[in-house]
C-alpha positions in Angstrom: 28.7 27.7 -46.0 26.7 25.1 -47.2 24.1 26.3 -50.2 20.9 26.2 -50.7 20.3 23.3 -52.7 22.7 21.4 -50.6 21.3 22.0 -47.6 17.2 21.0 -49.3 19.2 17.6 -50.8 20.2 16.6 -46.7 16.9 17.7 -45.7 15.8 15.4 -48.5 17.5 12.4 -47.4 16.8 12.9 -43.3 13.0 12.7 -44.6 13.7 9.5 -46.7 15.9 7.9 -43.1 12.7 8.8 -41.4 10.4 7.1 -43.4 12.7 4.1 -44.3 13.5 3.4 -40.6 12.3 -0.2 -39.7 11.7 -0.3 -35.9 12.6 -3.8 -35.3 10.3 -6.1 -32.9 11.3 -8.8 -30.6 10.9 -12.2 -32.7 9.8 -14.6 -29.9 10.2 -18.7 -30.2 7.7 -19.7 -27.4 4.4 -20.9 -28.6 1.3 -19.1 -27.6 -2.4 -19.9 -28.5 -2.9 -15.9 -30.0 -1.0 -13.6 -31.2 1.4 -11.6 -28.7 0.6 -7.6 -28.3 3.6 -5.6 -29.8 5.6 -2.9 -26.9 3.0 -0.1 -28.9 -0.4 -2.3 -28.2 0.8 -3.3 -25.0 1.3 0.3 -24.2 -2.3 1.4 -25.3 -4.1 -1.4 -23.8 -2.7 -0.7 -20.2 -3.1 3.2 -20.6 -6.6 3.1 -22.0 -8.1 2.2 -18.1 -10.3 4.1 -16.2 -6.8 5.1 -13.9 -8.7 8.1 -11.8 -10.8 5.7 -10.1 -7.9 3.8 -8.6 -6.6 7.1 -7.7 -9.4 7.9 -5.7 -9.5 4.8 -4.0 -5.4 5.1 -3.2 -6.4 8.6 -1.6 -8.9 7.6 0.1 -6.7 4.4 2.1 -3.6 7.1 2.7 -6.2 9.3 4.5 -7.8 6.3 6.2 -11.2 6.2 5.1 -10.9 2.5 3.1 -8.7 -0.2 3.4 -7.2 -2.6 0.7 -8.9 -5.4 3.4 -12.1 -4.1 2.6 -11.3 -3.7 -1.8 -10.6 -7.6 -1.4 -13.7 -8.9 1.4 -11.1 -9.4 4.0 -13.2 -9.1 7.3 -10.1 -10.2 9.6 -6.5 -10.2 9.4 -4.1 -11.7 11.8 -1.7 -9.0 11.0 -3.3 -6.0 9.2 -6.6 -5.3 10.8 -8.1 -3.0 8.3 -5.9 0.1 9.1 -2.7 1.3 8.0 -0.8 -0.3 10.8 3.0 -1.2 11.2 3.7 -4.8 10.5 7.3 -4.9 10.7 7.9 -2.8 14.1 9.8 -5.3 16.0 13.8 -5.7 14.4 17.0 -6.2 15.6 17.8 -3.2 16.2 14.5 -1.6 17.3 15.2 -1.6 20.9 19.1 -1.5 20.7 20.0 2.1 21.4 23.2 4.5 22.1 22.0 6.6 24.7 24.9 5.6 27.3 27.4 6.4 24.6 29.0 9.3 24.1 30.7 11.7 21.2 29.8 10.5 17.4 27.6 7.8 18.9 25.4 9.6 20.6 23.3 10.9 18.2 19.3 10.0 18.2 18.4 7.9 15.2 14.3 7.5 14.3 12.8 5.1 11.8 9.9 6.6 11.1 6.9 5.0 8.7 5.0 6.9 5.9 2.0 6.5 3.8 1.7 8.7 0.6 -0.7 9.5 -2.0 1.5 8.9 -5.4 -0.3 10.8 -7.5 0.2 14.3 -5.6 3.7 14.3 -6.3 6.5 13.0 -8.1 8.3 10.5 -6.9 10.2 10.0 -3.8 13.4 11.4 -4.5 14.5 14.9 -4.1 14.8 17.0 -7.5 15.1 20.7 -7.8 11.7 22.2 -8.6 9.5 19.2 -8.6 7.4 18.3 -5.5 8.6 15.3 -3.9 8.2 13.6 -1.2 11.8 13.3 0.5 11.9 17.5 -0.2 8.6 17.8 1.5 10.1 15.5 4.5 13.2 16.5 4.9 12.4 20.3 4.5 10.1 19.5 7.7 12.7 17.9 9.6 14.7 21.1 9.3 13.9 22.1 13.1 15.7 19.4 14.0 18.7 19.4 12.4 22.2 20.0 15.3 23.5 23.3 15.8 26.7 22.4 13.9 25.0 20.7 11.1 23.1 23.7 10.4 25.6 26.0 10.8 27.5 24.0 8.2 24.3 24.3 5.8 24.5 28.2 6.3 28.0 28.4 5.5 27.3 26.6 2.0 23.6 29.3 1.5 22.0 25.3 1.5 18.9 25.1 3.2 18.8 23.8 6.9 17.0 20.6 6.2 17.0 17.1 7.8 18.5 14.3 5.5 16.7 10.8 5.2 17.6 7.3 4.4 14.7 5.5 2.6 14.1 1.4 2.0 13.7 2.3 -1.6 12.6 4.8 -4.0 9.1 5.4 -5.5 8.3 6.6 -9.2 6.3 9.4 -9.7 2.7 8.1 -9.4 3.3 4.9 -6.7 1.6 5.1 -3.4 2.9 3.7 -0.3 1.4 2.9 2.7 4.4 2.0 5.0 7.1 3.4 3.6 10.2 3.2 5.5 12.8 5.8 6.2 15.3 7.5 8.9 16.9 10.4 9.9 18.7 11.3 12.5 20.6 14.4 14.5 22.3 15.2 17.4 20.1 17.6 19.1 19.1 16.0 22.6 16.2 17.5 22.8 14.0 16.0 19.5 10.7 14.5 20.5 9.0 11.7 19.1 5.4 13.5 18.3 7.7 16.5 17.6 8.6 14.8 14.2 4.8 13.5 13.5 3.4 16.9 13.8 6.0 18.9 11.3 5.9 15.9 8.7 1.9 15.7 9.0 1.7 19.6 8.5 4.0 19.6 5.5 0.9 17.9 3.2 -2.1 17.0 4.9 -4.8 14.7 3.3 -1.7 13.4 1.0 1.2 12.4 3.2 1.3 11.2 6.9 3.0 9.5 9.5 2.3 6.1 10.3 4.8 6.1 13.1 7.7 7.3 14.4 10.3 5.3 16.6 13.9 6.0 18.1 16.1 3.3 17.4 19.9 1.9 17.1 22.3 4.0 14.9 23.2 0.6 12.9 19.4 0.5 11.6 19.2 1.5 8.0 16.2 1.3 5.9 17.7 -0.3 2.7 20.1 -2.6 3.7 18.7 -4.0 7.1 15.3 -5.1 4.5 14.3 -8.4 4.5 11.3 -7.7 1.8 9.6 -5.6 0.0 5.7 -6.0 -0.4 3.7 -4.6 -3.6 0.5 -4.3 -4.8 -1.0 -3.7 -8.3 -4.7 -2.4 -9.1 -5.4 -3.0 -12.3 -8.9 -1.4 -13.7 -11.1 -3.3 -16.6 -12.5 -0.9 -19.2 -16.4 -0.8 -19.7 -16.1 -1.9 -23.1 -14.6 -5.1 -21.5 -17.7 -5.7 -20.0 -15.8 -7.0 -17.1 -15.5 -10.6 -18.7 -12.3 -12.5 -19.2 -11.6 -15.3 -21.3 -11.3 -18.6 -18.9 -9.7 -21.5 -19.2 -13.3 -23.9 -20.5 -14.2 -20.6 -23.0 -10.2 -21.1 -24.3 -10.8 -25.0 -25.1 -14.5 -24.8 -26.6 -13.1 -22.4 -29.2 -10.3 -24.7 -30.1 -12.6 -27.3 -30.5 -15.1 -25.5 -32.6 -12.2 -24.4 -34.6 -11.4 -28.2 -35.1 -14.7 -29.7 -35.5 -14.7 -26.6 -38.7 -11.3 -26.9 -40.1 -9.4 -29.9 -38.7 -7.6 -31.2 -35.3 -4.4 -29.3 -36.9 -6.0 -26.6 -39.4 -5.0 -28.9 -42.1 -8.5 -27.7 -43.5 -8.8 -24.2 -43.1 -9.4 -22.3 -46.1 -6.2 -20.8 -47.7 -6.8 -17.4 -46.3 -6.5 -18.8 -42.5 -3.7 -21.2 -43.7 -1.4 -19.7 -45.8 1.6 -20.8 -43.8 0.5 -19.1 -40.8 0.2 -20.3 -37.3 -3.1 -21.2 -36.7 -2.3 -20.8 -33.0 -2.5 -17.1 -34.0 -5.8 -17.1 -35.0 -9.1 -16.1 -32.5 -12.6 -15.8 -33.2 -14.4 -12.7 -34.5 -17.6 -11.4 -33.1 -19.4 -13.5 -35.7 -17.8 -17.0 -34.2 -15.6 -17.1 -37.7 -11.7 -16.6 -37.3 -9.4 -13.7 -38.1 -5.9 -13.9 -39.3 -3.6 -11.5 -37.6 -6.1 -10.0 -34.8 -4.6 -9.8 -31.3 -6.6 -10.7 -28.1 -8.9 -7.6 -26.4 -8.9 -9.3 -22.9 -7.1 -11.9 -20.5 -7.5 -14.4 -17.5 -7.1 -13.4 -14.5 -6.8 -16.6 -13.6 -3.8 -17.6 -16.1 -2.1 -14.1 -14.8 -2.2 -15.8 -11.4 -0.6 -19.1 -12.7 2.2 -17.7 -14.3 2.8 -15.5 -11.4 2.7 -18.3 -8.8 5.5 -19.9 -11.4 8.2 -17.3 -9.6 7.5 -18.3 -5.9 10.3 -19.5 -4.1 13.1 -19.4 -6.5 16.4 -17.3 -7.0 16.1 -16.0 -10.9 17.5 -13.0 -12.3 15.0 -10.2 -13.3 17.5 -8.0 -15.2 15.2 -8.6 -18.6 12.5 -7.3 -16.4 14.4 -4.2 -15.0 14.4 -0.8 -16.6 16.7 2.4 -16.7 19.7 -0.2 -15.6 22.2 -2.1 -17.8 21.0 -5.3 -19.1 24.1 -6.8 -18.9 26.7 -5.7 -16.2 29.4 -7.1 -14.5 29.4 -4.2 -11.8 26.8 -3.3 -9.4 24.2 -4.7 -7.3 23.5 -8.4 -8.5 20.1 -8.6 -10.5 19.3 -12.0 -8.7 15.7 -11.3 -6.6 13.9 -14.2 -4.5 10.1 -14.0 -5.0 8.1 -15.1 -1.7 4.8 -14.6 -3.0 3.1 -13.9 -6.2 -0.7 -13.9 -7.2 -3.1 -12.5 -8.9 -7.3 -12.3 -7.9 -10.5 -10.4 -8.8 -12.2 -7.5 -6.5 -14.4 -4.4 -7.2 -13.2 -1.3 -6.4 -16.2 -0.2 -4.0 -17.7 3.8 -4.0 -21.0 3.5 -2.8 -23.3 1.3 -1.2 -25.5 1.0 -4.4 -23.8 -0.2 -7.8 -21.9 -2.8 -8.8 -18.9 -0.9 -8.8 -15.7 -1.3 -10.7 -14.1 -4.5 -11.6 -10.7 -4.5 -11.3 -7.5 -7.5 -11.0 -5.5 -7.0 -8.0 -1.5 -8.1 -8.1 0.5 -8.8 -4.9 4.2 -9.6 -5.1 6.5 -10.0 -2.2 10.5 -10.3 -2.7 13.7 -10.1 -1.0 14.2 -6.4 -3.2 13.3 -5.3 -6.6 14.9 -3.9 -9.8 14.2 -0.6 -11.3 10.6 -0.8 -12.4 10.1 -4.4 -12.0 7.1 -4.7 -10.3 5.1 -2.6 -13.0 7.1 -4.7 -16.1 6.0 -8.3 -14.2 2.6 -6.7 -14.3 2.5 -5.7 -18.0 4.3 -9.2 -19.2 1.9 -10.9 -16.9 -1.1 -9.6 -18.6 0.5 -9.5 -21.7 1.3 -13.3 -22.0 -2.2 -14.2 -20.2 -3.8 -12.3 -23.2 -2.0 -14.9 -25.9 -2.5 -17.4 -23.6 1.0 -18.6 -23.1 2.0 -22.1 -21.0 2.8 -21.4 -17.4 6.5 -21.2 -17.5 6.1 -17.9 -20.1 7.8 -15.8 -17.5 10.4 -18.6 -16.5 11.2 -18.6 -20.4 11.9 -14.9 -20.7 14.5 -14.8 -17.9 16.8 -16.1 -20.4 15.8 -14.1 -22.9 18.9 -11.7 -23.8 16.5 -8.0 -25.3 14.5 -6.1 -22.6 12.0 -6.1 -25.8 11.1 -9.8 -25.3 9.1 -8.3 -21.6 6.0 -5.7 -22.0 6.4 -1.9 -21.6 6.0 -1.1 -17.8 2.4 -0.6 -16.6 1.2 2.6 -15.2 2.5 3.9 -11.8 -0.9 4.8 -10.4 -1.8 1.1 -9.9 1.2 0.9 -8.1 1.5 1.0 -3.7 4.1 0.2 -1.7 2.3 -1.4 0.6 4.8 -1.9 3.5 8.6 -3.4 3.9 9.8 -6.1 6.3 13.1 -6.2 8.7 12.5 -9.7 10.3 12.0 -13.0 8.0 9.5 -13.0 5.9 6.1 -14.8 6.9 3.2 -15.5 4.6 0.4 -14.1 6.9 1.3 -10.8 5.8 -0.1 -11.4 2.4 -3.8 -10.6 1.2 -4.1 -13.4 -1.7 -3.8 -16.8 -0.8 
C-alpha cells in the first residue's frame, strides 16, 4: 500500500502534467488575409447564435405552417411548390411489385417519406432510453408486423415492433423534411393509410408522414440513393448588426493600410511588424490595426465562392468527416461527388411587422455524405470566409492529412434533411441558383 506522502508526490506531478500539457494547434501553410479562428473560437462563434429562433421556424415547416420557399422569396417552384411534397416519387422500382409471386417474395414492401422536427428528439437511430425517431416509428409499425415475426419477438420477451431501413441517419438536433425509409411484413392485409395514421399518432406536431407507397422488394432506401439534399440556417447575432464584410470593404482597408504603412508593411511601426504577417492584421474600431485579433464576421458572399469551388468534382471528404477513421483502407470509400453548393442571404420571417432575423442559408447536394460532413463544410466554410482565404481554401484542405486543419462541426439545429433523390440528379430541385 502506497503511503501517504507517496500518494500526495503523484498527485503532485498529475497537477504539474495538467498544467504543462501543450494542446497542439494545426499549423496551416495557406495564406489568408486575417488570422484563422482556433477549433475553441470557431466553436464559440458558431454556438453563440440566436439557435431557438431557427428552431421555431424548423417546427413550424414540419407542421406545415412555412415553407423554406417562403424563408428565401421563392413565389414559384417547378418542383417544390411551397409544401412539403415528394420530389423523388417516381424510381425504378416504384411501380415494380411482387404481388404475383409467391413464398419469401411475397411480402408487401412500403417506402414511406417523413418529415421531423430535430430538436424533439435525438437523432434517428434507435438507442435504449433516448427518444428517437426510428423507436417512435417502428414501435408504431408494431400492428403490422406477420404472425410469425411476432411470435419470434415473443419467444425472445423483445417487443413486437416493425423494423426500418432508412437513406441515412440524422444526429440528434437535424430536421428532415423528406426523409426516406421502408419497412415491410408479410401480413396481406396492411393498408396504405393504415401506416399514416399509427406513425402520425406516435408524435403529432413533431413527426409526420409525407407519404406512404408500396413498392418492389429490391427498393432500399440507402443503396438505391442517387443524392442527398441539405440545408444549413445559419443565424447572425445582434451584436453583428447583420453586416458582413464584402469584397470593396476587404480592399479599401488594404489600401488604407498601404497608403499608412507601405504597399508591403515595410513601414509599419515595429509593434505591427515585428516579423509578423501583416496579412494577419485587421482594423480596430478606431480604423488603426491590431496585431493578433481574429475576425468577428464573414462574407456571405466569399462562403458562396468557396463552396461553388466543390461542384462537379470527385474529391475525398475524409478530412471533413467525423467519428470515422481518417485514414482507412477498409470500408466505404470517402470519395463524395458535390452537385451543388451555395451559399445566399434571407431573413427568417415571424411576423408581418419587423425586419426579422438575418440569417445565411447553405444548400449542398451530393451523391452521399460522411459522418457529419455537412455541418464541418459549414463551419470551415465560414471559418475560412472569416480570414478571407482564396477560393480554392477548401480544395487545399482535402489534402490536408489532421482533421484539425477543418473547423469544429457547426450546430445540428441549423441542420434539415431536406429530401433524398432515387433518379439522376437535376438542378431544378435546388433553391439557390
Amino acid at each position: 500500500m502506497l503511503s501517504t506522502g507517496a500518494v500526495e508526490i503523484g498527485r503532485d506531478l498529475m497537477e504539474n502534467e495538467k498544467e504543462n500539457k501543450v494542446y497542439v494547434h494545426y499549423t496551416h501553410t495557406h495564406p489568408t488575409k486575417f488570422s484563422r479562428w482556433t477549433a475553441r473560437e470557431s466553436h464559440q462563434f458558431m454556438y453563440k447564435r440566436p439557435w431557438q429562433q431557427v428552431l421555431d421556424f424548423y417546427s413550424n415547416v414540419v407542421t406545415g405552417r412555412c415553407s423554406l420557399l417562403g424563408l428565401l422569396g421563392i413565389e414559384t417552384h417547378p418542383i417544390h411548390d411551397g409544401e412539403i411534397v415528394e420530389a423523388s416519387d417516381k424510381t425504378e422500382f416504384g411501380n415494380v411489385l411482387t404481388k404475383d409471386r409467391g413464398g419469401r417474395w411475397a411480402r408487401l414492401t412500403f417506402k414511406i417519406v417523413l418529415s421531423y422536427h430535430g430538436a424533439s428528439f435525438d437523432g434517428w437511430q434507435k438507442q435504449p432510453g433516448l427518444n428517437t425517431v426510428q423507436g417512435l416509428v417502428e414501435a408504431s409499425l408494431g400492428r403490422f408486423v406477420d404472425e410469425r415475426k411476432a411470435q419470434q419477438l415473443k419467444e425472445k420477451n423483445l417487443p413486437v415492433e416493425g423494423m426500418v431501413t432508412v437513406a441515412g441517419r440524422t444526429d440528434k438536433g437535424v430536421t428532415a423534411l423528406q426523409q426516406v425509409c421502408s419497412f415491410y411484413t408479410w401480413k396481406k392485409d396492411v393498408k396504405v393509410q393504415d401506416i399514416e395514421d399509427a406513425i402520425n399518432g406516435a408524435a403529432p406536431g413533431k413527426l409526420r408522414v409525407i407519404s406512404v407507397s408500396e413498392v418492389s422488394r429490391i427498393f432500399h432506401p440507402n443503396f438505391s440513393a442517387k443524392w442527398r439534399h441539405y440545408f444549413y440556417i445559419f443565424p447572425l447575432n445582434d451584436g453583428d448588426d447583420g453586416e458582413q464584410i464584402s469584397e470593396n470593404e476587404m480592399d479599401i482597408q488594404k489600401i488604407i493600410f498601404n497608403e499608412k504603412y507601405g504597399e508591403q508593411g515595410s513601414e509599419c511601426p515595429t509593434q505591427y511588424n515585428g516579423g509578423e504577417n501583416t496579412e494577419n492584421l485587421i482594423f480596430d474600431d478606431d480604423g488603426e490595426f491590431e496585431s493578433r485579433k481574429k475576425p468577428s464576421t464573414f462574407s456571405i458572399s466569399r462562403v458562396d465562392q468557396l463552396l461553388r469551388q466543390l461542384e462537379g468534382k470527385l474529391l475525398s471528404y475524409k478530412i471533413f468527416a467525423r467519428d470515422t477513421k481518417a485514414s482507412r483502407n477498409i470500408g466505404p470509400p470517402t470519395e463524395c461527388f458535390v452537385f451543388h453548393a451555395r451559399a445566399t442571404e434571407a431573413r427568417l420571417q415571424f411576423s408581418d411587422d419587423g425586419e426579422g432575423t438575418k440569417v445565411m442559408c447553405i444548400e449542398l447536394v451530393a451523391n452521399r455524405f460522411l459522418r457529419k460532413m455537412v455541418r464541418v463544410l459549414v463551419a470551415t466554410s465560414i471559418r475560412e470566409a472569416a480570414a478571407g482565404a482564396e477560393q480554392d481554401a477548401l480544395l487545399k484542405l482535402m489534402d490536408a492529412t489532421c482533421r484539425r486543419a477543418t473547423a469544429p462541426p457547426a450546430p445540428p439545429n441549423g441542420l434539415c434533411l431536406i429530401d433524398v433523390g432515387f433518379t439522376e440528379f437535376d438542378p431544378q430541385i435546388c433553391f439557390i441558383r
